[in-house]
C-alpha positions, 0 to 999 in steps of 0.5 A: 483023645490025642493030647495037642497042648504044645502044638502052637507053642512058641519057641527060641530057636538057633539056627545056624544058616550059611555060617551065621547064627541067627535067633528066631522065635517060631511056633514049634511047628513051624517048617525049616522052610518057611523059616528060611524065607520068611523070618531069615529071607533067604527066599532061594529055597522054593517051595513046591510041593510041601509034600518032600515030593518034588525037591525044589526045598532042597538044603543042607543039613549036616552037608546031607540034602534035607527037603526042608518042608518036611523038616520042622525048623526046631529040628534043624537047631545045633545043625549046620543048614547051607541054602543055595545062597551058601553056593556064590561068593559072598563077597563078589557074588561070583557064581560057584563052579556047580552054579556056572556048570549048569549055566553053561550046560543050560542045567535050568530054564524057568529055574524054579527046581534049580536051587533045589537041584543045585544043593542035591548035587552039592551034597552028593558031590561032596559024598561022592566026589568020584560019581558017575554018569549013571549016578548021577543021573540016579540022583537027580531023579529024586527032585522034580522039573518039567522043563530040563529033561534032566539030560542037562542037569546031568550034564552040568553036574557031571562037567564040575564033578570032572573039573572038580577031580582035575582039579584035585589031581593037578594040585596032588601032582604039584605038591611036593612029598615029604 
């Protein structure tokens, strides 16, 4: 007979979410996600699949893409969770340079896998700065939409990684060497 005591255990977890602490006391079972919208509100990470299929849970974890219903929430404590609110400013609500990418690049219609997406990218920007096309592409393959077609994703993703390497080389061009 398998031993289930615990499983309904309530806990005190912390968690560190967009740069702010905040205490919640879950069942240890509890999924990130559903920790995220309901006990924090913070309602723009979807929930698609629950399954770790589809991708619309997407965050960060560590800075790495995590599917966030596969993920109980008391494992994601002492690690530094980012949700797609972390994108815009939080002070203007000014949208993030990947955020206006897809926007002018119609990267999203309904928008549901959007935020999903949005946080993929940021991670495997933020590993791979220097990403190509053909990698890109590769990666967005893992979450699921039915409207984009991808070609777009891809090409929001591939416009900010551009401007985010012009970016880099005009500011290495303007400081001085010592």
């Amino acid at each position: 007979m398998n031993d289930t005591s615990g499983l309904d255990e309530i806990q005190l977890i912390t968690l560190d979410v967009n740069g702010t602490s905040h205490e919640v006391i879950a069942p240890a079972r509890r999924t990130l996600v559903d920790v995220l919208r309901h006990d924090l509100r913070l309602t723009g990470t979807h929930v698609g699949c629950e399954h770790g299929i589809c991708g619309a849970c997407t965050v960060l974890v560590d800075g790495m893409p995590a599917r966030a219903c596969l993920m109980f929430a008391a494992q994601a404590e002492g690690a530094r969770i980012a949700t797609v609110e972390s994108l815009a400013d939080p002070g203007t609500g000014e949208l993030s340079d990947l955020q206006r990418a897809f926007t002018e690049h119609h990267g999203l219609q309904c928008g549901f896998c959007t935020p999903g997406f949005l946080m993929l990218a940021e991670g495997f920007l933020a590993e791979r700065p220097e990403a190509t096309r053909a990698e890109i592409r590769e990666v967005v393959a893992a979450n699921l939409c039915r409207c984009t077609g991808y070609q777009t994703v891809v090409e929001a993703i591939d416009a900010c990684a551009t401007a985010r390497r012009d970016r880099r080389t005009a500011d290495t061009k303007e400081t001085p060497c010592n």
